[in-house]
C-alpha positions as CSV (number, residue, x, y, z in Angstrom):
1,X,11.1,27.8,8.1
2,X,8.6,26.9,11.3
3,X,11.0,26.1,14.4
4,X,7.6,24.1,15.5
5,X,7.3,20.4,14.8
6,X,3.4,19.1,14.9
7,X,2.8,15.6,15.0
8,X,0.0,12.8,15.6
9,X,1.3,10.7,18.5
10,X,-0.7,7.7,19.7
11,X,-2.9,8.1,22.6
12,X,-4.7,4.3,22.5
13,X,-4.6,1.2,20.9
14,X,-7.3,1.4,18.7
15,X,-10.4,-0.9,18.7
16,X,-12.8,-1.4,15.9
17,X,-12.2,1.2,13.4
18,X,-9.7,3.9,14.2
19,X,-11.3,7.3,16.0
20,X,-9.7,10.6,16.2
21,X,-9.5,10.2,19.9
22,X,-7.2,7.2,19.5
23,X,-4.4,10.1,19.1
24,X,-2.9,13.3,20.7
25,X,-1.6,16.4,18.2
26,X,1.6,17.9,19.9
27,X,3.6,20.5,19.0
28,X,7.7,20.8,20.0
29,X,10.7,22.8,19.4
30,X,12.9,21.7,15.9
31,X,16.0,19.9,17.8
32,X,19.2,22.7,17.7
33,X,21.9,20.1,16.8
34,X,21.9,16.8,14.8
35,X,23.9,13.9,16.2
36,X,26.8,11.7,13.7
37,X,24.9,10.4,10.5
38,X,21.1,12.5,11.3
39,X,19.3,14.2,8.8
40,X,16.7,16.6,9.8
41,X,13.4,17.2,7.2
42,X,10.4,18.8,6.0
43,X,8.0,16.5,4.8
44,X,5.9,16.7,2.0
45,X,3.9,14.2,1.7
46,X,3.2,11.1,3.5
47,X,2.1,7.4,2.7
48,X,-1.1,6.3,3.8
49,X,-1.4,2.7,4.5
50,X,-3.4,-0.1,5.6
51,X,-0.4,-1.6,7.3
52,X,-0.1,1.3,9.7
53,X,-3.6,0.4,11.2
54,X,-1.6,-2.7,12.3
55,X,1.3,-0.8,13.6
56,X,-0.7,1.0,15.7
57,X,-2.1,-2.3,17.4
58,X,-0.1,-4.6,18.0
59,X,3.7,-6.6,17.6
60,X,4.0,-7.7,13.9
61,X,6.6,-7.6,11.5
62,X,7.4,-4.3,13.1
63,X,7.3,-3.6,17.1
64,X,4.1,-1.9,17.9
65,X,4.0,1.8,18.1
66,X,4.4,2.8,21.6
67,X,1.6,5.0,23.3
68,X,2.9,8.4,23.3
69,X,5.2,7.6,20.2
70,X,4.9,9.5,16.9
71,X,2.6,7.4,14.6
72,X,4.4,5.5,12.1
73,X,4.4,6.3,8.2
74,X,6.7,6.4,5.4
75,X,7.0,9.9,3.3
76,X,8.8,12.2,1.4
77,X,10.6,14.9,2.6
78,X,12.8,17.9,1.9
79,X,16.5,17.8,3.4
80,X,16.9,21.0,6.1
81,X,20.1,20.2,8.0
82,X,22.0,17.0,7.5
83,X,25.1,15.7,9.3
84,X,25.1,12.5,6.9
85,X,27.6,12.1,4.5
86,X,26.1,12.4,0.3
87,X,22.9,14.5,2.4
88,X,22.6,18.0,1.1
89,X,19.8,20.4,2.1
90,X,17.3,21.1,-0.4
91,X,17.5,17.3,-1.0
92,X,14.5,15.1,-1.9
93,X,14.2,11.8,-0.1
94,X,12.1,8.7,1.3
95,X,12.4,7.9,4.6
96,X,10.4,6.7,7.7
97,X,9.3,10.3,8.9
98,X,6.0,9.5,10.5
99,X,2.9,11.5,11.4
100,X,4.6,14.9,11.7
101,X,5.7,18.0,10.0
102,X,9.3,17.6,10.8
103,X,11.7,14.5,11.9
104,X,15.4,13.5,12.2
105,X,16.3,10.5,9.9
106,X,18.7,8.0,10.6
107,X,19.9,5.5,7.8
108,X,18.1,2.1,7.9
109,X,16.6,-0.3,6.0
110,X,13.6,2.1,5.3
111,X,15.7,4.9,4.3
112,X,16.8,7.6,3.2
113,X,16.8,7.2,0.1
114,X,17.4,10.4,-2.5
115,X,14.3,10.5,-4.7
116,X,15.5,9.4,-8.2
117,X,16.2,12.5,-10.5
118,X,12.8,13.1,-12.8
119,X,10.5,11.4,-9.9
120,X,7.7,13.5,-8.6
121,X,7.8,13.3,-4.7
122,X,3.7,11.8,-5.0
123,X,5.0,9.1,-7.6
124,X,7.9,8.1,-5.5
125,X,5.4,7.1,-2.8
126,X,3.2,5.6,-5.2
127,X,4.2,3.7,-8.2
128,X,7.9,4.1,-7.4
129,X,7.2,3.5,-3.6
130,X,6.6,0.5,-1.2
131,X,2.7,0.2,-2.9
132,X,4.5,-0.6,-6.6
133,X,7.4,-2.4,-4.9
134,X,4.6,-4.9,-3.3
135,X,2.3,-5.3,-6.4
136,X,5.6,-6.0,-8.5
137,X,7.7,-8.5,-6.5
138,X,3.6,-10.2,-5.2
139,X,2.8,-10.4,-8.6
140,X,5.6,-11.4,-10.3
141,X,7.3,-13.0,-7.7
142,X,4.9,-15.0,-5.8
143,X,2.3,-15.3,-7.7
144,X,3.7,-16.6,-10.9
145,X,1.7,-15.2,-13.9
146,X,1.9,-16.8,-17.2
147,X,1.0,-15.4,-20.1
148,X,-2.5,-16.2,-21.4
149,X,-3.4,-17.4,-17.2
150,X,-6.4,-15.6,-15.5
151,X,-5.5,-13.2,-12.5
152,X,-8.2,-11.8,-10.4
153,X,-7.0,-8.9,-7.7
154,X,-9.0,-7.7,-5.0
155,X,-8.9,-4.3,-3.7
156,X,-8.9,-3.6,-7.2
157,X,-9.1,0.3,-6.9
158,X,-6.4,0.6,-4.3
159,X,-3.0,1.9,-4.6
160,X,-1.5,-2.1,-5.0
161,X,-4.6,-3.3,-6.5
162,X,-4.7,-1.3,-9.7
163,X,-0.9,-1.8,-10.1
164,X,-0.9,-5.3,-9.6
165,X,-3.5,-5.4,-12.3
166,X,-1.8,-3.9,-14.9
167,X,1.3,-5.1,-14.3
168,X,-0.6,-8.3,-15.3
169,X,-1.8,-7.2,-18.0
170,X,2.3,-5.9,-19.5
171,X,2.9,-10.0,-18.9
172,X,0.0,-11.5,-21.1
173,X,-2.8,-12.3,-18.7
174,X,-6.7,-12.1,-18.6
175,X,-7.5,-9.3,-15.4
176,X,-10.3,-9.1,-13.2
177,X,-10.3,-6.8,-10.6
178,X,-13.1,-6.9,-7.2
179,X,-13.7,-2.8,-6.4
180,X,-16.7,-1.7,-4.5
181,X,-18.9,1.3,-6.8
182,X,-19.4,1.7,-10.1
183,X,-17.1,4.4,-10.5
184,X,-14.3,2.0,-9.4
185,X,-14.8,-0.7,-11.5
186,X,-15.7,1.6,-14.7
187,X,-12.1,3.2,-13.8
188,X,-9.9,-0.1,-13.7
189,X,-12.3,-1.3,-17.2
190,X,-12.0,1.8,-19.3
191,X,-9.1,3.3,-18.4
192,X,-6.6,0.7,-16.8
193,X,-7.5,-1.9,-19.1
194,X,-8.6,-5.1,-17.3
195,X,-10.7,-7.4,-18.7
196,X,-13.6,-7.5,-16.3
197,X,-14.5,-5.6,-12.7
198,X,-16.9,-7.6,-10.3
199,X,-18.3,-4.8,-8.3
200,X,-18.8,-6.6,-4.7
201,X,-20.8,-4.2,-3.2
202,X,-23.8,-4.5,-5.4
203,X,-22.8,-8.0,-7.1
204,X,-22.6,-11.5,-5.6
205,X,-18.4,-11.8,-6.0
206,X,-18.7,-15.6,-6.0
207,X,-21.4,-16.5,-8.5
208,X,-19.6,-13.7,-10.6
209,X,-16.1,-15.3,-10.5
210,X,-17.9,-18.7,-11.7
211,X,-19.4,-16.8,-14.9
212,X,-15.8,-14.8,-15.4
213,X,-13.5,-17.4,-14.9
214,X,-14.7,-20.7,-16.2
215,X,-11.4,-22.4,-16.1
216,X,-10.4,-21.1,-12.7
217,X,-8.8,-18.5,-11.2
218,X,-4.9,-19.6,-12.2
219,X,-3.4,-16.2,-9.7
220,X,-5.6,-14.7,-6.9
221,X,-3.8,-11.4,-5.5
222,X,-5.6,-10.8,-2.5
223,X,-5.9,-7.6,-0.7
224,X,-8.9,-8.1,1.2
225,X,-9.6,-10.8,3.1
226,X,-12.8,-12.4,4.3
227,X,-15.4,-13.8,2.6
228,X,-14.1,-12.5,-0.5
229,X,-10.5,-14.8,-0.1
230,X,-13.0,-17.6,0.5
231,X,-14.9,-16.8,-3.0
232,X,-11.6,-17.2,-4.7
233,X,-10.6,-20.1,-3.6
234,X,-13.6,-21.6,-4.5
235,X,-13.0,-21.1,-7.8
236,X,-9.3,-21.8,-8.1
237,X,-8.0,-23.0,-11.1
238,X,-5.7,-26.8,-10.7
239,X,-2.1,-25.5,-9.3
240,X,-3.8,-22.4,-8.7
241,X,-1.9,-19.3,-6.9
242,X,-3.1,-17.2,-3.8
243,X,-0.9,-13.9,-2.7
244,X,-1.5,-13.0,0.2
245,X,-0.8,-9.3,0.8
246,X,-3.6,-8.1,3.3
247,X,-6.7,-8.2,5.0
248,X,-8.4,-4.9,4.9
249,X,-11.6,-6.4,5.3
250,X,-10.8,-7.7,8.6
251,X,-8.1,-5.0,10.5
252,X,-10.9,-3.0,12.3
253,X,-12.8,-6.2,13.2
254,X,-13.8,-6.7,17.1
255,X,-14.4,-9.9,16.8
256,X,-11.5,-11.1,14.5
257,X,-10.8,-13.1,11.0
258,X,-14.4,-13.9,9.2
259,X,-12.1,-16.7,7.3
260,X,-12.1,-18.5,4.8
261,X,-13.2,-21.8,5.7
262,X,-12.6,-23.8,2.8
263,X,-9.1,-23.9,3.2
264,X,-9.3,-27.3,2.1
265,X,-10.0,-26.5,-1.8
266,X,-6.0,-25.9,-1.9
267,X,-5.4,-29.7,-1.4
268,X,-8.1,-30.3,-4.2
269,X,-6.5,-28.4,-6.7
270,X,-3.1,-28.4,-5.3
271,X,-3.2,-25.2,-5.1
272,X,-0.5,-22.7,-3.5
273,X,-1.2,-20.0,-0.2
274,X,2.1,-17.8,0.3
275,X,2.3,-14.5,2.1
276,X,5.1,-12.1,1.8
277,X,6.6,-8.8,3.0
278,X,8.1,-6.2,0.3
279,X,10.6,-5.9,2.7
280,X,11.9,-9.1,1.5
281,X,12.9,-8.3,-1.3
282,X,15.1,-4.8,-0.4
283,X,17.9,-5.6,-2.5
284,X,16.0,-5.6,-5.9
285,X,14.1,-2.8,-5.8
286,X,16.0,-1.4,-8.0
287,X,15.2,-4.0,-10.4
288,X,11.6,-3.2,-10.2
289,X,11.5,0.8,-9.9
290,X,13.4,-0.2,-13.9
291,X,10.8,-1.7,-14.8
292,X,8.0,0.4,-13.6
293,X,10.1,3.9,-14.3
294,X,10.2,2.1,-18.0
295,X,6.7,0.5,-18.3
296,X,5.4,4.4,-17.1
297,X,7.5,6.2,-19.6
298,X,5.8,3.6,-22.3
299,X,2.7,4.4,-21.3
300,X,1.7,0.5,-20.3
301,X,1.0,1.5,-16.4
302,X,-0.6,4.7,-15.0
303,X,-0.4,5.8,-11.6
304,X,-3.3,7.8,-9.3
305,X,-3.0,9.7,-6.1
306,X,-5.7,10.7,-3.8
307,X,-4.3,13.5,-2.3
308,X,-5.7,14.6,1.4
309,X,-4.6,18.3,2.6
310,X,-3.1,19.0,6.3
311,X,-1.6,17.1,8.8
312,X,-4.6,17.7,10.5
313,X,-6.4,15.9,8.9
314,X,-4.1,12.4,8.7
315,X,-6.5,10.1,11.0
316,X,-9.4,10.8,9.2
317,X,-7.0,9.8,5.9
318,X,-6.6,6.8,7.2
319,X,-10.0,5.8,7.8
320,X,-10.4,6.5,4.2
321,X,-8.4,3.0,3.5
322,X,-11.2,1.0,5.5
323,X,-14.5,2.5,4.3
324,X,-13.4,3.0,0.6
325,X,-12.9,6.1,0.0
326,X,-9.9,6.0,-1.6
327,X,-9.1,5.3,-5.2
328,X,-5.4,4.9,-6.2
329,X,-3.1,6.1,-3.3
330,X,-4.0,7.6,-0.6
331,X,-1.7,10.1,0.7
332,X,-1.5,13.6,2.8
333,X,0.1,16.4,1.6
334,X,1.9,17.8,4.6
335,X,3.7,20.8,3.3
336,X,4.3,22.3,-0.4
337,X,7.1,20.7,-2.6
């Protein structure tokens, strides 16, 4: 075992999209004791997320990452030394460990949390993590599917986005996903099963949503942002649904949000606008890892990783998220499991 920790700390707040310079990489000794309740880790691999460009900004659900503090990511990690009660070394857990080969855990509302038994440490960050947890309790929870409706998910190719649509699909209802490249959409069409992919970087997304949804978009889970929010909701179906889970489209914009401006189609078609934060809903998750552990064991949902190598290598990771990159979950494989 190294008795070196290597991290990413934060060197600026970042402006535009992120740059390598925006961090520091620093390298410390292992701590020699653990206080009352610590764990200490390895990690193995961590989360990627386009949530963490936010953390790194500004105050928002979360405090802001200080400058100078490790950057902040969730990940899976081996138990080393552990002074918490029911933590054993050798131990497979989720936890807040951040940008760094090494970190001492406390318990929290993020974790840890011992890695169900059967659960492959990348699949407990994916499907089984936070990205699952979202498109589950967004889906199902505030968006309101019925079977037989039309839901339409942008970020289609993304870790939540590709959930989210087949998780629609399990309840009954028509898919279209919004993915950029025809690789992308010929993945979510062939092999995850939706109904029809608008590919928005060489189609126009709003006269496309007219011709695929001619009644109306009854659930729009978006991802995105931007123009394409304001597509949607110009074809929103009466009592229509918007999720609002992100706006990747926007995070690395200068000059801020780019929209909608026709927020006034939701009066029209009395339509409903909610946000919501996974967080929320802490005290089912294990409601929806069920249903997810059991809808993967049947087959009716697939999961996909895209897997980065080396710490090293984590800000250039996460620039991945915001030039699209990525298909299925993004994470960085730190150390071997």
């Amino acid at each position: 075992m190294t008795e070196v920790n290597r991290s990413w700390r934060l060197a600026a707040r970042p402006e535009g999209m992120i740059k390598d310079s925006d961090f520091t990489w620093h390298e410390e000794p292992l701590p020699a004791e653990l206080g009352p309740g610590q764990i200490l880790v390895e990690t193995l691999y961590l989360s990627v997320d386009p949530t963490q460009r936010i953390w790194i900004e500004r105050d928002s659900y979360l405090p802001a990452v200080a400058i100078g503090e490790v950057v902040r990511a969730g990940g899976v990690a081996r138990v080393l030394r552990s002074s918490l009660p029911g933590f054993s070394p050798g131990d497979l857990v989720f936890g807040m460990t951040g940008w760094q080969t090494h970190a001492v855990i406390e318990p929290s509302i993020r974790g840890p949390r011992k890695l169900p038994e059967g659960v492959s440490p990348t699949m407990a960050v994916s499907l089984f993590g936070l990205t699952g947890l979202t498109a589950y309790f967004g889906l199902l929870d505030v968006g309101q599917p019925k079977e037989g409706e039309t839901v339409v998910v942008s970020g289609a190719a993304g870790a939540t986005g590709n959930a989210v649509g087949q998780i629609a699909k399990i309840k009954g209802c028509r898919v279209v996903g919004i993915a950029g490249g025809p690789q992308k959409c010929a993945w979510l069409k062939d092999d995850l099963g939706f109904d029809a992919v608008i590919d928005y970087k060489s189609e126009d997304v709003a006269k496309r949503l007219g011709e695929l949804c001619p009644n109306g978009i009854d659930v729009y889970f978006d991802n995105v942002g931007g123009s394409i929010l304001e597509a949607a909701l110009s074809h929103l179906a009466m009592r229509g649904r918007v999720v609002l889970c992100g706006s990747i489209g926007d995070y690395n914009n200068a000059t801020g949000s780019t929209g909608p401006r026709n927020l006034m189609n939701l009066v029209m078609k009395r339509g409903r606008m909610e946000g919501f934060l996974v967080s929320d809903y802490a005290a089912r998750f294990g409601e929806a890892i069920g249903d997810l552990a059991r809808w993967a064991a049947e087959g009716r949902i697939k999961d996909r990783v895209d897997v980065v190598e080396g710490l090293e290598n984590a800000p250039a990771a996460l620039r991945r998220l915001f030039t699209g990159a990525n298909t299925g979950k993004q994470l960085i494989k730190v150390a071997a499991g």
